[in-house]
MARGU-874366 format. One record per residue (C-alpha): chain; residue number from 1; x, y, z. Coordinates in Angstrom, 3 decimals, decimal comma. Example, Ala and Ser with C-alpha at 12.3 -4.5 7.8 and 13.67 -1.06 7.14 Angstrom:
2
A / 1 / 12,300 / -4,500 / 7,800
A / 2 / 13,670 / -1,060 / 7,140
! end
This chain:
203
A / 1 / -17,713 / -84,820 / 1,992
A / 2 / -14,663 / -86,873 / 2,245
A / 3 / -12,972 / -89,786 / 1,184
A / 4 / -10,202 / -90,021 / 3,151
A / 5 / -8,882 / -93,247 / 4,178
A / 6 / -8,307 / -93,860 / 8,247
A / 7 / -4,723 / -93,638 / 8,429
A / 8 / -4,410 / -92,442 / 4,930
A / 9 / -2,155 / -89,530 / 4,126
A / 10 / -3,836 / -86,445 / 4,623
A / 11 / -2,562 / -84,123 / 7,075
A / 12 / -5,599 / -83,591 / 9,465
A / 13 / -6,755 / -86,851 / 11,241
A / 14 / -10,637 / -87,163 / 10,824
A / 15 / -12,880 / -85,738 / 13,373
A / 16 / -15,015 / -88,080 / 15,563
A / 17 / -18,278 / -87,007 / 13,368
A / 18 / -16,284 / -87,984 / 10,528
A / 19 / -15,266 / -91,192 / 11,988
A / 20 / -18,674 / -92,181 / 13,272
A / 21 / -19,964 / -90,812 / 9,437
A / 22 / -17,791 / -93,566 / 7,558
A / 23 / -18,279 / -96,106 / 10,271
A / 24 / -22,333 / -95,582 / 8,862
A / 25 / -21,300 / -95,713 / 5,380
A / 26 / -19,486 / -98,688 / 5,551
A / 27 / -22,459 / -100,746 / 7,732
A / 28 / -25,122 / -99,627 / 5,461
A / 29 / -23,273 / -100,582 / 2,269
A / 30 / -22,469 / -103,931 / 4,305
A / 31 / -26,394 / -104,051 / 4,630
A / 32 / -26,950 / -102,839 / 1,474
A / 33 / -25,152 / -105,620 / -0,173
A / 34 / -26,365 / -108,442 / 1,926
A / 35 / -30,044 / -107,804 / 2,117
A / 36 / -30,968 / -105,180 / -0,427
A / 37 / -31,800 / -101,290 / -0,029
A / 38 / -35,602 / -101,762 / 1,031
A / 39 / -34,714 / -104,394 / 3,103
A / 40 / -31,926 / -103,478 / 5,246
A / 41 / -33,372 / -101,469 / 7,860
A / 42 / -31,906 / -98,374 / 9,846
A / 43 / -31,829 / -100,483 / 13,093
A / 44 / -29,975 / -103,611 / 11,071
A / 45 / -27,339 / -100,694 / 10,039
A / 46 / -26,888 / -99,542 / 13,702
A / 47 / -26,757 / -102,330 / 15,409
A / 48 / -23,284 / -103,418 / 13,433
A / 49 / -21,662 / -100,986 / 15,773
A / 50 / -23,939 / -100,305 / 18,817
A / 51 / -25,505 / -97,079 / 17,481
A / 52 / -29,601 / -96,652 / 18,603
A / 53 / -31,409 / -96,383 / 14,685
A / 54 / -32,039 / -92,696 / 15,940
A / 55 / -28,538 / -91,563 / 16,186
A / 56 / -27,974 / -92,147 / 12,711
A / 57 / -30,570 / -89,467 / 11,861
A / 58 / -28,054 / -86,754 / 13,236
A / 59 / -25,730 / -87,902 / 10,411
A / 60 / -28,277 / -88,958 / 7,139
A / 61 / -32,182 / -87,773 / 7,094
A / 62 / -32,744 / -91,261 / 5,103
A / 63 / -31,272 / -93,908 / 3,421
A / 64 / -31,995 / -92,418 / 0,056
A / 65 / -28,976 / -89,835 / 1,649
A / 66 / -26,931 / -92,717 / 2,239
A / 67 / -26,709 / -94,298 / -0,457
A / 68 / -26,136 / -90,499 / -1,841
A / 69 / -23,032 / -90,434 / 0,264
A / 70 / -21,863 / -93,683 / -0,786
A / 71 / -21,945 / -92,741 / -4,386
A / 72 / -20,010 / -89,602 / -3,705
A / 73 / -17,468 / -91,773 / -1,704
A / 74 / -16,776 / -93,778 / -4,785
A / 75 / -16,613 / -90,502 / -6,943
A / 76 / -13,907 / -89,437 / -4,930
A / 77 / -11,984 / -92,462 / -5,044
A / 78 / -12,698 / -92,906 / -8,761
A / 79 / -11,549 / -89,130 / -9,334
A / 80 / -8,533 / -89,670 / -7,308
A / 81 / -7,351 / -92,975 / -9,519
A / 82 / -7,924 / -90,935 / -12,678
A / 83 / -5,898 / -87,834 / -11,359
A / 84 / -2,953 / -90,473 / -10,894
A / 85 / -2,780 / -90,459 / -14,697
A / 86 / -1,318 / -87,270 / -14,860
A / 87 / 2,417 / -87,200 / -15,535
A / 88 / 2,482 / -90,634 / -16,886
A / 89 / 5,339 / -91,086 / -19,637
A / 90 / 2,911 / -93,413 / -21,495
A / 91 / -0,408 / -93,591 / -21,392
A / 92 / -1,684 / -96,888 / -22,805
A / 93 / 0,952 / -98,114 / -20,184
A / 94 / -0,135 / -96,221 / -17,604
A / 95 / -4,304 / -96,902 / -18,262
A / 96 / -3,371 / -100,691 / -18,302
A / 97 / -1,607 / -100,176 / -14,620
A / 98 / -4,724 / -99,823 / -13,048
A / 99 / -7,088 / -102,305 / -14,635
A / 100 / -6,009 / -104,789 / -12,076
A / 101 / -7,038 / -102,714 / -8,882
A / 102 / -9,849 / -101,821 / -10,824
A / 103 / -11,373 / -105,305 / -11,674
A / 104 / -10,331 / -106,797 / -7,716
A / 105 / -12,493 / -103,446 / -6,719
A / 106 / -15,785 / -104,157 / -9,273
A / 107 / -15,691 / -107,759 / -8,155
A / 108 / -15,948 / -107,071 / -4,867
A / 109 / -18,457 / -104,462 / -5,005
A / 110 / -20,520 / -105,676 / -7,254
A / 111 / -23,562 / -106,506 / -4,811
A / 112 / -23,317 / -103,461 / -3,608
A / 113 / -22,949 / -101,754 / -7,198
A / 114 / -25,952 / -103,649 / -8,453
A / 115 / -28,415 / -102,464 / -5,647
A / 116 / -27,582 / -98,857 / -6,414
A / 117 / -27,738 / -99,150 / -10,176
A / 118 / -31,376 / -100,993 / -9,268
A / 119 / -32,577 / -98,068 / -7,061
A / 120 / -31,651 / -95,693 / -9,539
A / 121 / -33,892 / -97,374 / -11,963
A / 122 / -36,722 / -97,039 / -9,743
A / 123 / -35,528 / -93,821 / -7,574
A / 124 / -35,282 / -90,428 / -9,936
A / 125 / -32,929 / -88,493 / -6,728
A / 126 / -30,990 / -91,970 / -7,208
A / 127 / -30,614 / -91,886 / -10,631
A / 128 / -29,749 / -88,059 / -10,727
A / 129 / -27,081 / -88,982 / -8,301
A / 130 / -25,820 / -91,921 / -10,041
A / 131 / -25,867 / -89,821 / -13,606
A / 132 / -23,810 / -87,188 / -12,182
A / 133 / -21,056 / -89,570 / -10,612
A / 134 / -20,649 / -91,088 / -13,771
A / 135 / -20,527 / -87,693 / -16,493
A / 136 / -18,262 / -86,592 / -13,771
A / 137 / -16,221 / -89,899 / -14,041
A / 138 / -16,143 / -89,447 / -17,869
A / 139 / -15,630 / -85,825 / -18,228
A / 140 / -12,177 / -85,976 / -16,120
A / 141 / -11,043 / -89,032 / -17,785
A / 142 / -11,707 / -87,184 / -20,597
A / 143 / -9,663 / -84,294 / -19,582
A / 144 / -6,428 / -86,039 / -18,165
A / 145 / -6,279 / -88,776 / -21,172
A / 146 / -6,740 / -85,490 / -23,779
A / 147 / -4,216 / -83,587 / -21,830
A / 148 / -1,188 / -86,405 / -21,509
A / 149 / -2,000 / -87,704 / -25,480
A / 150 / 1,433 / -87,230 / -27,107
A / 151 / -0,604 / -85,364 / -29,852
A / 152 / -3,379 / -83,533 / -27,846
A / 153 / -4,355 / -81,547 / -30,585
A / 154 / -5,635 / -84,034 / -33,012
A / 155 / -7,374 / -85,985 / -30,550
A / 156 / -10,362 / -87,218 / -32,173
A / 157 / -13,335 / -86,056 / -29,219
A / 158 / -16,057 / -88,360 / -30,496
A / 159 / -13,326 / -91,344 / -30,900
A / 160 / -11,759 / -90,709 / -26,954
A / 161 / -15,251 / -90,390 / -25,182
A / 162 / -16,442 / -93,752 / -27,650
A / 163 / -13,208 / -95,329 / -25,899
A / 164 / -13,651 / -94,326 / -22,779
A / 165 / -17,600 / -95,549 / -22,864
A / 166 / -16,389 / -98,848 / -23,808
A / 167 / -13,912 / -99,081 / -21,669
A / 168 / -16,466 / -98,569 / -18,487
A / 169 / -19,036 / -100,767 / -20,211
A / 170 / -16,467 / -103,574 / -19,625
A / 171 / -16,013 / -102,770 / -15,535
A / 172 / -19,824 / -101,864 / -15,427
A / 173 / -20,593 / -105,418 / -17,119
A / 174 / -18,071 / -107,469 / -14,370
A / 175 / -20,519 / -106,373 / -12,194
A / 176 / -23,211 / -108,398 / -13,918
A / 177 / -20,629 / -111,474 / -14,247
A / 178 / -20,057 / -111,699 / -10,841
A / 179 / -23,588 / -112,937 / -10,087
A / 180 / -23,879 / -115,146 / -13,335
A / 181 / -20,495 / -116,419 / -12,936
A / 182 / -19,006 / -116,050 / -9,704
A / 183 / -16,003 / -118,503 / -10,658
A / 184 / -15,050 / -116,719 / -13,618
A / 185 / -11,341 / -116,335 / -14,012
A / 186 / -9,869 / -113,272 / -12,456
A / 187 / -6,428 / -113,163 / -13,624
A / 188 / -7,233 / -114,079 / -17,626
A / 189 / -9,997 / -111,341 / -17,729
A / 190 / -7,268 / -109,259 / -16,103
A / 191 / -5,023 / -109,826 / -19,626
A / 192 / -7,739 / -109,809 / -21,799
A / 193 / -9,291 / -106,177 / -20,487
A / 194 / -5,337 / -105,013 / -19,933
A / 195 / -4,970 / -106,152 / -23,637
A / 196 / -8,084 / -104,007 / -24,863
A / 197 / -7,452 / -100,960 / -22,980
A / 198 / -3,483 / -101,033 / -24,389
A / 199 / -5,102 / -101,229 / -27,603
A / 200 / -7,611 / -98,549 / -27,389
A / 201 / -5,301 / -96,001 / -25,779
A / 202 / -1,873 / -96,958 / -27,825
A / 203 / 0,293 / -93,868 / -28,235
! end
């Protein structure tokens, strides 16, 4: 699998499978988001870009796999923003950084992040999916905050994976706020969760 923007940085440009493969990914979680997983259907996804509902089968056997592949698209991503941690001179500093990018990205998945956390509820292979993204998530935070702490040894296990629990509760929970209050305002819950997360990770 791959996450690799078009006309990102990597080296190799993207094959035409792959191509057609995140042109799919990106129509179904379109769909997804719109009209929910049961009822988007395969032919709603193709016709977004003139492929026959049958075509699609050479790439996913379902939609249960697509939504699969979606979640392992945004485990790459999220993996990729944690690994940019490493090397940071300070890391409350450097964990604040990226709240902003983080909250613009919740808020405007959050349909889509909401119909996947619902179809894991009902879906076991969903769940199981979803589950792994997110102890994968936590165990590399986990890793690159414990390695760059000025005072690795005497981090406190129980105390860092508390902090970094609470610290996705609050981007899970925008997720929920976007429905219930789609007018919030962006930029003060920007200071307030850049505020908390300095706190929680102060050197």
């Amino acid at each position: 699998m791959s996450s690799e923007p078009l006309g990102g940085t990597g080296c190799v440009d993207p094959s035409p499978a792959e191509v057609r493969r995140r042109q799919i990914l990106d129509a179904a979680g379109a769909c997804f988001a719109r009209r929910g997983f049961h009822a988007a259907s395969m032919a709603e996804i193709a016709r977004t870009f003139g492929m026959s509902a049958g075509h699609i089968y050479n790439f996913f056997a379902s939609k249960e796999a697509i939504i699969e592949a979606l979640v392992e698209r945004d485990l790459e991503a999220a993996l990729d923003e944690i690994e940019k941690l490493r090397g940071a001179a300070e890391l409350g500093e450097a964990m604040v950084a990226g709240v902003a990018k983080g909250v613009q990205k919740t808020v405007a998945r959050s349909s889509l992040a909401l119909e996947i956390v619902a179809e894991a509820a009902r879906n076991p292979r969903i769940a199981e999916t979803v589950r792994a993204m997110d102890a994968a998530v936590r165990a590399r935070l986990k890793e690159v905050i414990g390695a760059i702490h000025p005072d690795a040894t005497r981090v406190d296990e129980r105390e860092l994976e508390a902090k970094i629990e609470l610290m996705l509760a609050l981007f899970d929970g925008l997720t929920v706020r976007v429905v219930r209050n789609p007018d919030f305002d962006r930029e003060g819950v920007i200071r307030e969760m850049q505020e908390m997360i300095r706190v929680m990770f102060a050197e």
